[in-house]
C-alpha positions as CSV (number, residue, x, y, z in Angstrom):
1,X,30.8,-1.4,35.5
2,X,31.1,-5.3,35.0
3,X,33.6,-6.2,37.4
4,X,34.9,-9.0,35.7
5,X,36.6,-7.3,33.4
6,X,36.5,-3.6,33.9
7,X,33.3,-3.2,30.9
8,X,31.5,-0.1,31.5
9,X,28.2,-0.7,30.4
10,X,25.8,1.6,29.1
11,X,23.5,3.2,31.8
12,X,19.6,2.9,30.7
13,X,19.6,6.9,30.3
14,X,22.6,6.3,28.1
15,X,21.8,3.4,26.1
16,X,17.6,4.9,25.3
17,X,19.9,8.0,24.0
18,X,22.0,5.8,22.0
19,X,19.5,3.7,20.8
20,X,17.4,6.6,19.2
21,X,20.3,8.4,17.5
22,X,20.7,5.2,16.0
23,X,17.0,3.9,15.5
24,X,16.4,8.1,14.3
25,X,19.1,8.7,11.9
26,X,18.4,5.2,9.6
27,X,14.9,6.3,10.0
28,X,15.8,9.9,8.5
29,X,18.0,8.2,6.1
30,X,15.4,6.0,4.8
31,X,13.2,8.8,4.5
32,X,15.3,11.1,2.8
33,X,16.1,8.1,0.3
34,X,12.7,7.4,-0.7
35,X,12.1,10.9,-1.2
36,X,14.5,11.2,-4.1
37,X,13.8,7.5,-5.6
38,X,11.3,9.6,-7.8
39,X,14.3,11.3,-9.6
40,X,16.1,8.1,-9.8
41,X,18.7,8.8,-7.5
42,X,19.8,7.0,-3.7
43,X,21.5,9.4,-1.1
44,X,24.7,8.5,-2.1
45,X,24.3,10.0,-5.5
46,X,23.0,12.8,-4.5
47,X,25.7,13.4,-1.8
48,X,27.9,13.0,-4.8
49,X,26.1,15.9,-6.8
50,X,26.5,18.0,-4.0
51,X,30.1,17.4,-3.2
52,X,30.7,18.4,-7.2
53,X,28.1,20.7,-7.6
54,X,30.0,23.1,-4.6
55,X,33.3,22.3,-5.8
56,X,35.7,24.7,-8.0
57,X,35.0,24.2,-11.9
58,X,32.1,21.5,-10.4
59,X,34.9,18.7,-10.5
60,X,37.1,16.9,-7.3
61,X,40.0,14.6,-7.5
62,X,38.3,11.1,-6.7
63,X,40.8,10.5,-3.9
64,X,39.2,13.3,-2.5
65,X,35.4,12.9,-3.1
66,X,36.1,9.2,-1.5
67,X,37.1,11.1,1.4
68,X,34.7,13.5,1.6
69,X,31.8,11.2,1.0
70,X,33.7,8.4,3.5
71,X,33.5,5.9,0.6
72,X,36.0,3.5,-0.5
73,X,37.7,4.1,-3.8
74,X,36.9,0.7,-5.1
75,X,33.8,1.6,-3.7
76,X,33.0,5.3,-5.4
77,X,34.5,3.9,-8.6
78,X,31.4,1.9,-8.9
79,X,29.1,4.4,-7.5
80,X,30.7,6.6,-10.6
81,X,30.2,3.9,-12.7
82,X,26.8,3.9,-12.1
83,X,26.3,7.8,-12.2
84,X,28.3,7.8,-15.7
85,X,25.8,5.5,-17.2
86,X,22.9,7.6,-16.2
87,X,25.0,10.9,-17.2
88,X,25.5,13.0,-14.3
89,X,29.2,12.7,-13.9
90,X,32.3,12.3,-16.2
91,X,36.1,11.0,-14.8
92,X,38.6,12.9,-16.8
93,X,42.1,12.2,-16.4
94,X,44.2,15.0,-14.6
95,X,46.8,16.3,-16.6
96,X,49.7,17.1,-13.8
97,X,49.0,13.3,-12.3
98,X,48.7,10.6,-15.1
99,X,47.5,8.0,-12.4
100,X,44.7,11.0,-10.7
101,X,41.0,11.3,-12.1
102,X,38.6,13.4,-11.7
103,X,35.0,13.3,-11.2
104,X,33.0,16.5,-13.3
105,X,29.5,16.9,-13.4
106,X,28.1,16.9,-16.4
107,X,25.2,19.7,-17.8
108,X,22.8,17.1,-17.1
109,X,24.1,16.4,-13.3
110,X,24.3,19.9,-12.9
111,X,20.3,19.9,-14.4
112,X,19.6,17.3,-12.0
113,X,21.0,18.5,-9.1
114,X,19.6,22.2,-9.6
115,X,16.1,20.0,-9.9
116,X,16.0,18.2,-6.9
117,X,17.9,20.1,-4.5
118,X,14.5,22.3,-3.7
119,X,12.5,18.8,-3.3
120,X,15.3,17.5,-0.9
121,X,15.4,20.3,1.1
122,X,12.3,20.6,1.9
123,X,12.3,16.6,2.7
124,X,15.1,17.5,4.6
125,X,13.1,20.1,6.3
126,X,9.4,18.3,6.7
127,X,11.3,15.4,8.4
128,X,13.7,17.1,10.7
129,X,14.4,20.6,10.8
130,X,10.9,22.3,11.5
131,X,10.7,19.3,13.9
132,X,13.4,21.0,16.0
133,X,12.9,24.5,17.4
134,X,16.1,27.0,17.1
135,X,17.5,26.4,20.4
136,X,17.4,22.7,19.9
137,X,19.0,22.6,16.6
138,X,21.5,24.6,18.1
139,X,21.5,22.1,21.2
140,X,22.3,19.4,18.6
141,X,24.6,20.8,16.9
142,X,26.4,21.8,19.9
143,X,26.1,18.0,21.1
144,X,27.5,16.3,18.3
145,X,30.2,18.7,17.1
146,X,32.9,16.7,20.1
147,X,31.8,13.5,18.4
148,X,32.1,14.2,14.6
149,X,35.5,16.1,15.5
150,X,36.9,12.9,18.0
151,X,35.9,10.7,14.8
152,X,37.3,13.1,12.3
153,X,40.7,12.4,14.3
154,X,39.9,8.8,14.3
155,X,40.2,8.5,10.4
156,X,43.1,9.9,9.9
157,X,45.2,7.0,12.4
């Protein structure tokens, strides 16, 4: 602790730790996103398609695919933009909220997202999963679900 001003530093056990989830999960993320530049798509489409693609009637309130995606509206409203132009996704006004639109996917998202889900899983899978035995999935898991809830919290203050 720097006793100047009460600073608690990061122990070297704690800092190498932080220092590879970090360095790890842009690495994965890099990964995953070249992996699916061959169907023309970055992660944050294809979190989008998946976000639709497991919603009720395949269509969510943008409010609340800017949420689930932690994007910005101004932000997912050009990300939709985009996705219109290429024809995965529609925005259709909602009828009981004349200022509320929703994003659909279209048959060809749908298409799309039917075609490369198997090749991201098994990125998804070559580049961390089978990497991991059971028990240290589970380990993970277990280790990160305090963090994701505390920040969870954090979003809503």
């Amino acid at each position: 602790m720097d006793t100047e001003n009460g600073t608690r530093w990061l122990s070297d056990e704690e800092q190498a730790a932080w220092r590879a989830h970090l360095y790890v999960s842009r690495l994965l993320m890099h990964q995953l996103e070249r992996d699916l530049q061959p169907f023309g798509l970055t992660n944050n489409d294809y979190e989008i398609l998946v976000n639709l693609s497991e919603s009720k009637d395949h269509r969510m309130r943008m409010s609340d695919l800017a949420t689930a995606t932690l994007q910005s509206k101004s932000r997912l409203s050009h990300q939709i933009t985009r996705m219109e132009n290429a024809g995965l996704v529609r925005r259709v006004n909602c009828e009981s909220d004349r200022r509320g639109l929703f994003a659909v996917l279209t048959d060809h998202g749908w298409k799309t997202m039917r075609e490369v889900a198997p090749h991201h899983v098994a990125s998804v899978r070559e580049h961390f999963i089978d990497l991991l035995s059971p028990e240290e999935l589970k380990a993970l898991h277990d280790s990160l679900a305090p963090v994701a809830k505390h920040l969870r919290g954090t979003r809503s203050k």
